[in-house]
C-alpha positions, 0 to 999 in steps of 0.5 A: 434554138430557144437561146438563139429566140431569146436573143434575137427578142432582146435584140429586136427590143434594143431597136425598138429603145433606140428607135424611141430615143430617136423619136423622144429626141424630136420633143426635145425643143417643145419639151423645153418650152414646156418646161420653161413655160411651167417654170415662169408661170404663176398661174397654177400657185395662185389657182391652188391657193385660191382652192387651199385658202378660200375654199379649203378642206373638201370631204365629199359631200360638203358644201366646200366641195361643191364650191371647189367643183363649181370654182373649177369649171370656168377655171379650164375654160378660162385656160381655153380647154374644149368641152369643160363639163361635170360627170355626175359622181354619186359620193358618201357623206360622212360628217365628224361632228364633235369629238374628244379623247381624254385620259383620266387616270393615273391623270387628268390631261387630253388626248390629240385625235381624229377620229377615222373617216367612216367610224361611227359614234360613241354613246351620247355619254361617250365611252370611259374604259381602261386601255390595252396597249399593243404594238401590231397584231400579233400581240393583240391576238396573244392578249385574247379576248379575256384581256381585250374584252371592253378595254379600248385598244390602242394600237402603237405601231411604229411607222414602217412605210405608208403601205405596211403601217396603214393597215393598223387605221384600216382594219384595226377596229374590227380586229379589235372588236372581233375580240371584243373591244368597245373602241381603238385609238391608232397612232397616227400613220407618220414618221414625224409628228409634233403631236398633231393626229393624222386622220384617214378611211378605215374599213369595217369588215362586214362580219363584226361588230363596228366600234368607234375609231380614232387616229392619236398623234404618235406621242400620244400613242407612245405615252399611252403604251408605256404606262400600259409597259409599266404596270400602271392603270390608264383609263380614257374616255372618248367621245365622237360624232361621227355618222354617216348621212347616206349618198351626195351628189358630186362630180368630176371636173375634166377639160381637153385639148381636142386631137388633131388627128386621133381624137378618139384617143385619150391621154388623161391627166390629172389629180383628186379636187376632193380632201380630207375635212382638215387642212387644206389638201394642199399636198393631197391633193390640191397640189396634184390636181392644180399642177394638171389643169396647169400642164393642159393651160400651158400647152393651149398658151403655147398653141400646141394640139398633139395628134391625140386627145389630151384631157385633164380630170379632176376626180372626186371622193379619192379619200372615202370611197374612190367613186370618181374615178369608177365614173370616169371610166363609165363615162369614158366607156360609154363615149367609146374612146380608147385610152392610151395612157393614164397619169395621176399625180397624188404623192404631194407636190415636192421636188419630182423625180420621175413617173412609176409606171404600171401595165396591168391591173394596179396591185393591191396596197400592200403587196409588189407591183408586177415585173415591168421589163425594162426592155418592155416596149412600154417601159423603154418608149416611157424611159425615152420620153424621161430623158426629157426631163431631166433637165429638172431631174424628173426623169427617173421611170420605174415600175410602180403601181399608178394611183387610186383614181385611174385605178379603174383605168388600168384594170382594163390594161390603161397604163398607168404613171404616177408622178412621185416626189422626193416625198421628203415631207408629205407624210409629215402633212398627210391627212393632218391639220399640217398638210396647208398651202404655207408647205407648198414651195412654189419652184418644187410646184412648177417642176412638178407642173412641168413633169406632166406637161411633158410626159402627158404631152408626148405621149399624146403625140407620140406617132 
């Protein structure tokens, strides 16, 4: 009897996926426009190397934010989007100030850095002190507290995937000052590097001793480790700025193509306006949020309205704090709309391959994503809606775990896409002096402006 249940399930489900195949085969026409449409348009390049080279890097709370959220306004009314308005959103102001590395012995030369989002600053004087070298946490712990007590500990730990390696920036500082270490220097979370420092957020926990904290370039890294391996004294002095300047006022920037039939329903797109406060934030993620205004002005220039409310969304403070994307959901809640789907892009803006999809609160960084059936009705009707991308070979559906900013969303069961890429470079660029608007390659551009343009697009209509 349970055999015969499960069968007759799966049967029911393989209707459903023909039944959305049929209807997703219905967009195909408008599908095309759309793409046609993102592929002819200059429109969103030209938008996104204004905000990448006139208005440039956008650390919350700076003044090139403000300008970028101001800049962005008349941008979705130009595009004749309805009801274009700033959400208040309460941001961090963290400001790096002046900064070196230097090593001193068993020479004299300087040391590539950043120092992490969130640290505090060294002594006036700065800091001068030997170095421990390790290549994760397990030989920092076998080091113990004798060995790593007032040394500055640099952490090499070689780039395995964002998820994996990340947690060296994020928590290495208070796992090194938990055993006494006066301050850390992480080589930089890239598999590539020409000696350029990525920099990036760091957690402090609320139990230990907070010590400065900055990014070295992988070569650097590396040349420090070894001379630790061979035998020899390495001595460095660091000196950093950094400080915190308490709460700024901010916003998120959102526009909509209001529902012809549900209205109150909701179909948000869009990308985070803010950046690290080096570069540009061409890939991360001035690409992402310029590609999603692009995708809501195309379909208003092609005079199309779906049944639901389309709206894009360009959130604030993603980088150092997520702040923008807890607003939103406030804001939404209050105006008691219901949202059927949340899509970000925030993964670089190279070639797309398709959406991840998640139903249900996003994992935690680090840890898998829940089993998303494929024969899921979500899964099949968003695997549907993929065929009709893949004429520009953006039609790839797998289970993911979406993107910070509508985070908040899917913890109240939104489902969630995120727009991924070949992602062939965008680790090279991230958080670095790198990542500016020369690495953008227009046509990949357009084919990711294109990829939400139809994905958001029939999801809003779907019947």
């Amino acid at each position: 009897m349970i055999r015969g249940t499960v069968l007759l399930a799966v049967f029911a489900s393989l209707a459903v996926a023909a039944d959305d195949s049929v209807t997703a085969a219905k967009y195909r026409d408008t599908a095309n426009k759309l793409i046609d449409a993102a592929l002819a348009s200059n429109t969103g390049l030209n938008r996104l190397e204004y905000l990448c080279y006139r208005i440039g890097s956008r650390l919350s709370g700076s003044r090139a934010l403000d300008e970028a959220v101001s800049w962005a306004m008349p941008m979705m009314e130009s595009s004749g989007l309805d009801n274009v308005r700033r959400i208040p959103v309460t941001v961090p102001k963290w400001v790096r100030g002046a900064e070196s590395a230097e090593l001193l012995e068993p020479l004299e030369k300087p040391i590539f850095m950043l120092g992490l989002g969130g640290s505090i600053a060294t002594p006036k004087d700065g800091i001068t002190a030997d170095i421990v070298a390790v290549s994760n946490f397990d030989e920092l712990e076998k080091l113990g507290r004798a060995r790593v007590a007032g040394h500055i500990v640099v952490f090499d730990a070689p780039y395995v995937s964002y998820d994996e390696t990340v947690v060296y920036r994020t928590s290495g500082a208070s796992r090194a000052a938990r055993l006494g270490a006066v301050a850390v220097l992480v080589r930089s979370i890239t598999p590539r590097s020409l000696r350029d420092p990525h920099t990036g957020a760091l957690n402090y926990s609320a139990t230990d001793v907070q010590i400065p904290a900055a990014a070295i370039s992988v070569e650097d890294a590396i040349y420090l480790h070894r001379l630790v391996q061979t035998g020899g004294r390495a001595r460095v002095h660091l000196t950093m700025e950094a400080h915190s300047e308490g709460d700024a006022e901010s916003a998120d920037v959102m526009g909509e193509i209001t529902g012809r039939e549900l209205p109150n329903e909701v179909v948000v797109l869009g990308g985070h306006l803010d950046s690290w406060d080096v570069g540009q934030g061409a890939h991360d993620d001035g690409g992402g949020a310029m590609a999603a205004l692009e995708a809501l002005a195309l379909m208003k220039k092609l005079g199309l309205q779906p049944r639901r409310t389309i709206r894009v969304v360009l959130w604030t403070n993603e980088e150092n704090g997520g702040k923008g994307g807890v607003a939103y959901r406030e804001w939404a809640n209050a105006q008691k709309e219901k949202h059927v789907a949340a899509i970000e892009m925030d993964g670089g803006a190279e070639s797309p391959v398709g959406f991840d999809l998640s139903v249900g609160p996003r994992p935690a960084r680090g840890s898998r994503a829940p089993a998303l059936s494929a024969t899921s009705p979500t899964f099949a009707r968003a695997v549907a809606i993929g065929e009709l991308l893949k004429r520009i070979n953006a039609g790839k559906i797998v289970p993911g775990e979406g993107e910070a900013d509508i985070a908040p969303l899917m913890n109240d069961g939104v489902p969630g896409f995120g727009l991924r890429t070949v992602m062939t470079h965008y680790f090279d660029y991230h958080h670095s002096q790198a990542d500016t608007f020369d690495k953008i390659v227009p046509a990949e551009f357009k084919r990711c402006a294109a990829a939400m343009a139809v994905m958001g697009y029939v999801l809003a209509d779907w019947p």
